[in-house]
C-alpha positions in Angstrom: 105.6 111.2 112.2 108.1 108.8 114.2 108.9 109.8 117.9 112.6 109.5 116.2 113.1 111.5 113.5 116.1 109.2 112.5 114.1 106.5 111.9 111.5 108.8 110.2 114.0 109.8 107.7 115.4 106.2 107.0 111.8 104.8 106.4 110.9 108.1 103.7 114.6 106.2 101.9 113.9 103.1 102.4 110.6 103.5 100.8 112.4 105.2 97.7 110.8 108.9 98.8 107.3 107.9 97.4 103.8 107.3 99.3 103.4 103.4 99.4 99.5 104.1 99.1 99.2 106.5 96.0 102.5 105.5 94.8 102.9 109.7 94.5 106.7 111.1 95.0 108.8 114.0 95.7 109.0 114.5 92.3 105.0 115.0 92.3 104.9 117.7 94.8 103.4 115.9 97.1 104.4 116.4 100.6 105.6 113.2 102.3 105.4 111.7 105.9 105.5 108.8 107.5 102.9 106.9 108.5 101.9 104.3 111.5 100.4 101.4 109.4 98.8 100.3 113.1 98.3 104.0 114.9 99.5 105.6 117.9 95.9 106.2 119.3 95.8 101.9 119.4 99.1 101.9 121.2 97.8 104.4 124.3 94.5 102.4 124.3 96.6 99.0 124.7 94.7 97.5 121.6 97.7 97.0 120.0 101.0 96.1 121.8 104.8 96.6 121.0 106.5 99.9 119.9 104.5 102.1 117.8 107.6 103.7 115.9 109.1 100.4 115.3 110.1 100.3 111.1 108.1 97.3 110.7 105.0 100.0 111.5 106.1 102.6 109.6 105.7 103.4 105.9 106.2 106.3 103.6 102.8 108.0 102.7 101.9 111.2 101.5 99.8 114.2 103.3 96.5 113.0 102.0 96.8 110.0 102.0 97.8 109.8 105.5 95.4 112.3 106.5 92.3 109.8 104.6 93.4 107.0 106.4 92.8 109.2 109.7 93.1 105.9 112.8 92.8 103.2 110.7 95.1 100.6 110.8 96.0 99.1 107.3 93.0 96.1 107.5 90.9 98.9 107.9 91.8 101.1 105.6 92.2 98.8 102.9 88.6 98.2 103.7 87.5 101.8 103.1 89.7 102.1 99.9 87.3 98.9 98.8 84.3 100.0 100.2 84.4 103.6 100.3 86.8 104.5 97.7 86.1 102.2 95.3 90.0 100.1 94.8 89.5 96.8 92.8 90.2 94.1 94.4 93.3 94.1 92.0 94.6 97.5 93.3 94.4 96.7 96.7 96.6 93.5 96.1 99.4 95.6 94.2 98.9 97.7 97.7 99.7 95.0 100.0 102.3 93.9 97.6 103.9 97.3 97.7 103.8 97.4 101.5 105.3 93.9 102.4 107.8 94.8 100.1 108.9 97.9 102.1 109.1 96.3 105.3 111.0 93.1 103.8 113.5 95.7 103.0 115.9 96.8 106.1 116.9 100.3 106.6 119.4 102.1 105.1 122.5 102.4 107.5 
């Protein structure tokens, strides 16, 4: 979860409390966190550059989802959804839909 559990909290809302990978909510039982869509663990390499817990990096997703996508970043892990999971090429566009959506949307104040 975000370094700032503010910003944690206003992500979970701004993402209507519901895992932008599985589309699974509070209302499913699912426990929710929030996800770096480019991870930490590229950040304290230096492959990636910027701030980590920025909003624009961070989505809603539930525990297993989360958990599946391990160090991933998204391109990857829309990869092993493909590849590994078995996502049609259909599913995985809704995905990226659902996800540019989010972070088009600005926090809630």
């Amino acid at each position: 979860m975000s370094k700032t559990p503010a910003v944690a909290l206003l992500v979970l809302e701004r993402d209507g409390y519901a895992c932008l990978y599985c589309e699974r909510g509070l209302d499913d039982g699912v426990q929710l966190t929030v996800d770096h869509l480019t991870p930490t663990t590229w950040f304290e390499r230096g492959t990636a550059t910027g701030d980590p817990d920025d909003p624009g990096n961070l989505v809603c997703a539930c525990l297993n989802c989360n958990s599946s996508k391990r160090d991933m970043d998204f391109t990857l892990y829309l990869d092993y959804l493909h590849r590994g999971i078995g996502w049609s090429p259909a599913d995985l566009a809704a995905l990226k839909r659902r996800v540019r959506s989010a972070l088009r949307r600005a926090l809630p104040e």
